[in-house]
C-alpha positions, 0 to 999 in steps of 0.5 A: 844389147840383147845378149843373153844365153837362149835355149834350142832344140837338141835335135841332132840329125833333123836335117841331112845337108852333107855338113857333118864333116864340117863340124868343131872336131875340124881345124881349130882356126877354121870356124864353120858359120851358117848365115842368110845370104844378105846382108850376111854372107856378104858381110862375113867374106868381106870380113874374111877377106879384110885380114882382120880375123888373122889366122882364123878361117871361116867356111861360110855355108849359105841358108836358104828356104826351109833350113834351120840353121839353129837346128844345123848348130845345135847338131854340130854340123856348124859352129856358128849363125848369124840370121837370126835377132833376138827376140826370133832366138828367144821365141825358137828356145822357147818352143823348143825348151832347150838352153844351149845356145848365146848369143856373142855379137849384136851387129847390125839391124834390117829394117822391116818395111811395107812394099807395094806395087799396086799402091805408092803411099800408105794412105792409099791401102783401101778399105779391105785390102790384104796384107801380108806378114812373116809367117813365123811368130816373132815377125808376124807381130813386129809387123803388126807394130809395124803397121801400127806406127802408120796409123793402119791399126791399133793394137791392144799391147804397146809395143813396149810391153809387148811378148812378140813370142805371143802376139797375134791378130788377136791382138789387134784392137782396132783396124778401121780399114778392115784389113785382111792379114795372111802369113807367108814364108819370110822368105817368100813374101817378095815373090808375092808382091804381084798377087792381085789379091796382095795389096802391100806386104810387110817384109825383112829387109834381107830378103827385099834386097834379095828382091832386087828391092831398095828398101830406103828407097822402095819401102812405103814405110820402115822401122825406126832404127832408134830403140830397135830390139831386132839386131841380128846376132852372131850365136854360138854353142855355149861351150864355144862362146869364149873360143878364140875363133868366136871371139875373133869373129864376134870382134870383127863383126862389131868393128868400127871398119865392118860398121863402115863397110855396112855403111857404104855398102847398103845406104841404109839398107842395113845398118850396123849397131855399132856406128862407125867412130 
């Protein structure tokens, strides 16, 4: 599902973080991985921890804030990511114009939702009100479809047929509620949530549970996780796809046991793309 060579940005050297010697001239069974910190990191150290990658190490580095962990990739500074969907990674190569990286895994989905803490149903949102989305394109136009599924506004694109690397307001065929949209970082839209001036905000579902949020419980309205285009990707170089450290960790990501693991630990939250059997 979803995995399909994508292109990135040859841009060695756009960050300095110290990781230069954790490159894929080191240990051939350690595999260096950046990851988003949830679901991520959490779900590579109980892989690591499991025994079920063997003699294959990993040396997890966490990615917050601003780094691009596509960029730490392409500079070498790691072997692999894992934060990132599909059509995210396509828009990314597509404005940078590089074919360099594929994706070896598809493990499992974050469901956007709309939180609220100045109303507890979306049938409340008033006349007027500001949303606010993930600045980056691809999100900014899953939440729009987001909001399109309660009824909030009405695009001119099914969802379907839909380029998520073109979306925009402009898009927006009808909005009867005359809703205001604005773009914040994905990663700090929660931070948001008590603006006065924020009425509910469209959010991935890593950074609510970082939030301190319950998405199954918290969120006015979720993604259906049927037919979902946006599972999160473990990429690799293309020159690594077939190493037996990435076909060590690509295999344990789409397990049965880790598909289990994803279960019973984030209640829906998170959910593998690979149901436990």
């Amino acid at each position: 599902m979803f995995l399909r060579r994508t292109a990135v940005l040859s841009a060695a050297a756009l960050l300095t973080l110290g990781l230069a010697a954790c490159s894929s001239g080191g240990d051939e069974n350690t595999l260096v991985v950046s990851a988003s910190s949830t679901p991520h990191v959490e779900i590579l150290e109980h892989i690591a921890a499991s025994g079920a990658l063997g003699d294959v190490k990993l040396d997890i580095k966490p990615v917050t804030g601003e780094i691009d962990p596509n960029e730490l990739l392409v500079a070498g500074d790691v072997e692999a990511n894992y934060f990132q969907h599909a059509p995210y990674l396509a828009d990314w190569q597509k404005q940078k114009g590089v074919d360099d990286l594929v994706a070896v895994a598809d493990v499992h989905l974050e469901p956007m939702g709309l939180y609220s803490e100045k109303v507890s149903a979306v049938d409340e949102i008033a006349d007027g009100s500001t949303i606010a989305l993930p600045k980056d394109t691809t999100n900014f136009s899953r939440g729009l479809y987001l909001l399109e599924s309660a009824g909030l506004i009405q695009m001119d694109v099914p969802f379907a047929e839909a380029d998520l690397s073109i979306v925009t307001q402009k898009n927006i065929k009808e909005n009867p509620k005359n809703l205001n949209f604005i773009e914040v970082e994905r990663s700090q839209i929660a931070r948001n949530l008590g603006d006065p001036q924020i009425t509910a905000a469209v959010i991935n579902s890593n950074y609510a549970i970082e939030a301190g949020l319950i998405p199954a419980d918290d969120a006015l309205l979720s993604e259906t996780v049927v037919g979902n285009p946006f599972a999160n990707l473990l990429v690799v170089r293309a020159a690594d796809e077939n190493s037996p450290a990435v076909e060590a960790l690509a295999d344990a990501l789409v397990s049965p046991e880790t598909a289990a693991w994803i279960q019973e630990n984030y209640s829906g939250s998170v959910v593998p793309v690979h149901a436990a059997s």
